[in-house]
N, C-alpha and C positions, 0 to 999 in steps of 0.2 A: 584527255587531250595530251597528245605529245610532243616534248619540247622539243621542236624541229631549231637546231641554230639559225637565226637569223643573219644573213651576212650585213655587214655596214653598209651604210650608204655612200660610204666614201673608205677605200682602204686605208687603214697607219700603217706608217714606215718601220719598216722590216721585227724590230725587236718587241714594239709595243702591241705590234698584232701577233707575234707566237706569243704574247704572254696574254693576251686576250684584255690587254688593259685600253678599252675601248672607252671612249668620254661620253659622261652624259650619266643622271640621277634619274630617269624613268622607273629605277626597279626598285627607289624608293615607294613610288604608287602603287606600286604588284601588291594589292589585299594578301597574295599567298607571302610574301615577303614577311609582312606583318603578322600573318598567322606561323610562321617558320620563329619569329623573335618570342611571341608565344608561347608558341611550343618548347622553344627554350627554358624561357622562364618557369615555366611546368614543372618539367625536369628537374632545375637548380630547385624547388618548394618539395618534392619527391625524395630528393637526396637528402635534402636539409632534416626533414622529418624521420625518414631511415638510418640519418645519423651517419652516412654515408662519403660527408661533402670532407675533402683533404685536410691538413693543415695546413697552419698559418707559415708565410714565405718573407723571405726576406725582401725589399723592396726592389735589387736588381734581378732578381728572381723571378717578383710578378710581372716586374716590366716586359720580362723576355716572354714570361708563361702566354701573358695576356695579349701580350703589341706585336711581339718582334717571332714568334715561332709561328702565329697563325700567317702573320704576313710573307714570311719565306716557305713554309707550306703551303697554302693558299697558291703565291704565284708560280713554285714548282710544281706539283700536282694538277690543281685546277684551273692553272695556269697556260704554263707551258707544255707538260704532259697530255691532257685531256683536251686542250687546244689541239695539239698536232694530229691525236686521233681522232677525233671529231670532224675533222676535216677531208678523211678517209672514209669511203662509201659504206664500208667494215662495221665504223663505230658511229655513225651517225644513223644506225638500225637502232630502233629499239626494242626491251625488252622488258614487260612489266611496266610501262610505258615509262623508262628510263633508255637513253642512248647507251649500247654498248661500251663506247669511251668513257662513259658515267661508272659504268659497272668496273670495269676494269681499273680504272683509278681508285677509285675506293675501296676494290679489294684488295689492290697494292697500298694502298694507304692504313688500311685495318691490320695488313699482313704487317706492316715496319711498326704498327703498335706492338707487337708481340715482344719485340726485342727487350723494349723497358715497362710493359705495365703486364699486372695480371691479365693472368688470360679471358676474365670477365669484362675487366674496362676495356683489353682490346675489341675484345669483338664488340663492344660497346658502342668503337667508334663508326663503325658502318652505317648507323641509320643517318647521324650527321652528316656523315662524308659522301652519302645519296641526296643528301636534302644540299649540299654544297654544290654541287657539283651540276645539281638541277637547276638551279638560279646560274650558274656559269651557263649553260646551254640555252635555259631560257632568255638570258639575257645579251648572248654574248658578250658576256665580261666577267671576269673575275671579281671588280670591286665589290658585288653582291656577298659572293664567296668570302671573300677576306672579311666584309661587314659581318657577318653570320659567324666565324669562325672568332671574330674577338669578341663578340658578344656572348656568346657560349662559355668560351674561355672564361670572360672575365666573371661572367658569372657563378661559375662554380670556383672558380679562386678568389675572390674577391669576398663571396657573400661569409664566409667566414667572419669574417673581419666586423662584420655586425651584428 
């Protein structure tokens, strides 16, 4: 099945539809939702076991790791970016039964991991940054994307701590 965008039922005004911050908690019901927060947690139990999972941060450190970077990436990228393209006949194809827009965001997004992490975690970020960006299409909205993205987060920075 492919996540064809759904347009609203009603357009928002000007700034809150290029960021795709569309109202409404439906995609808290998406089973695949659920299975994406899973699959997280998977991950964080994989890491933890391989010995894998970072150090410990200082507390305005986690706040930003966890709250404040996935929320300004999330509404740049999955947001505003893959919003605009998605909306073009280009990237609303898909491929691998992901939208083009999908693709492309996330390889820019994998590619600006390079700048600061090894080149293992970056390329790292790709499957997440496919699996965001799919609930941004499926749902038209971002908050999906943002939810998925501090939950990852937090989980691999966080589980430390326990």
């Amino acid at each position: 099945m492919e996540p064809t965008p759904t347009p609203p039922d009603h357009p928002l005004p000007g700034w809150r539809q290029d960021l795709g911050l569309r109202p409404g908690w439906g995609w808290l019901a998406d089973p695949r939702f659920g299975l994406a927060l899973l699959a997280g947690g998977a991950f964080w139990l994989l890491l933890a076991w391989r010995g894998a999972i970072g150090p410990l941060y200082g507390l305005a450190a986690l706040l930003s790791l966890v709250l404040l970077q996935p929320l300004v990436e999330e509404l740049l990228f999955r947001g505003l970016l893959q919003g605009k393209l998605v909306a073009l006949r280009w990237g609303r194809r898909c491929f691998a039964g992901l939208t083009r827009a999908n693709w492309t965001v996330s390889l820019l997004f994998t590619a600006l991991h390079f700048i600061s992490h090894p080149p293992l975690w970056a390329a790292g970020v790709l499957l997440p940054s496919l699996l965001y960006g799919y609930f941004r299409d499926r749902h038209d909205s971002v908050y999906p994307a943002i939810a998925l993205h501090v939950f990852y987060n937090a989980g691999y920075f966080l589980l430390p701590l326990f």
